[in-house]
N, C-alpha and C positions, 0 to 999 in steps of 0.2 A: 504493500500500500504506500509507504512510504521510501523515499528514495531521496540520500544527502550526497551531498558535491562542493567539495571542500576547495578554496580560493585563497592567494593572499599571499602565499609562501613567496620565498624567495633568500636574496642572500644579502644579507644585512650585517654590519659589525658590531663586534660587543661592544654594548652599552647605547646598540640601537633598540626600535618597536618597531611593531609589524602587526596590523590587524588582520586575523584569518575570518573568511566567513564561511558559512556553512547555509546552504540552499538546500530547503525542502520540497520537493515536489509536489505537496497538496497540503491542504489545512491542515488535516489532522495532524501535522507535526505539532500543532501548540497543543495538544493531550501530553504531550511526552515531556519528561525531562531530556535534557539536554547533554553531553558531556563531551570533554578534548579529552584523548590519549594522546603519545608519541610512543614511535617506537625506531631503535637505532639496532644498526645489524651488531648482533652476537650477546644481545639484552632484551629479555623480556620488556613486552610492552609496559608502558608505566600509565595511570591516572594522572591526568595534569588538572583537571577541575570538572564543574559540573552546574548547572545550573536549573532550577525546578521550572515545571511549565508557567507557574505565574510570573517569573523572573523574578520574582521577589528577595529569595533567595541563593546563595552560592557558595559552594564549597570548594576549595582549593587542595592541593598537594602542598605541601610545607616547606618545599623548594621552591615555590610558586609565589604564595600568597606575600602581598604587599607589592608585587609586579606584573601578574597579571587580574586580568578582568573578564569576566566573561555578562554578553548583555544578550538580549535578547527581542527580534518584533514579529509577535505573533502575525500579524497582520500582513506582514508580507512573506512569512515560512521563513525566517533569517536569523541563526543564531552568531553571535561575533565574537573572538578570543582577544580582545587587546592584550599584547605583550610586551610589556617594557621593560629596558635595561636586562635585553638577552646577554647569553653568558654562550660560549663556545661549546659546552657540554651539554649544552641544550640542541643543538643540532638534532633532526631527526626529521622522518616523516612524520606529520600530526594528522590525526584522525578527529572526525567529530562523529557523535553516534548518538543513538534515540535511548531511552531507558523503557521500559516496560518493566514494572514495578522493578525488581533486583536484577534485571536481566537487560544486559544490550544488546538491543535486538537488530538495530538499524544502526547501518556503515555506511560512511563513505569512503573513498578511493584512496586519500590524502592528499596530503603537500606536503611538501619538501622545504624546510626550513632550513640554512644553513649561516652559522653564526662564525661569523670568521673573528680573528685575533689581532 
């Protein structure tokens, strides 16, 4: 039903931002909570944050929080990751995905973030 399409990535240096967005294919994306992974080859994918469907609220990873943001507009299917003061070891494909209560059920493709030194 749902189908996301991840945008934004690119190659920026540390101590640059980068806003990722995340495009839903139909309404029903605003039922879902929201969430960014990354994932870098030879490491398990990681949580980078999460957002509920009211946008109300937001949880972050603890290497994250106080630098990124995530937002949210229902109305046009668009979840957004602002990222600031990137760090090199944050490089990585980023993922955005749908929640269904404890389960991510909906993926997109990625992007490609690469944080040079």
């Amino acid at each position: 039903q749902v189908q996301l399409a991840e945008s934004g990535g690119g190659l920026v240096q540390a101590g640059g931002s980068l806003r990722l967005s995340c495009a839903a294919s139909g309404l029903t994306f605003r039922t879902y909570n929201m969430g960014w992974f990354r994932k870098t080859p030879g490491k398990e994918r990681e949580f980078v944050a999460r957002i509920l469907w009211s946008g109300i609220i937001s949880d972050y990873a603890d290497s994250v929080r106080g630098r990124f943001t995530c937002s949210r507009d229902n109305a046009k299917n668009i979840g957004y990751l602002q990222m600031n003061r990137l760090k090199p070891e944050e490089t990585a494909v980023y993922y955005c995905a749908g929640q269904v209560g404890s389960s991510w059920t909906f993926w997109g493709q990625g992007t490609q973030v690469t944080v040079s030194s």
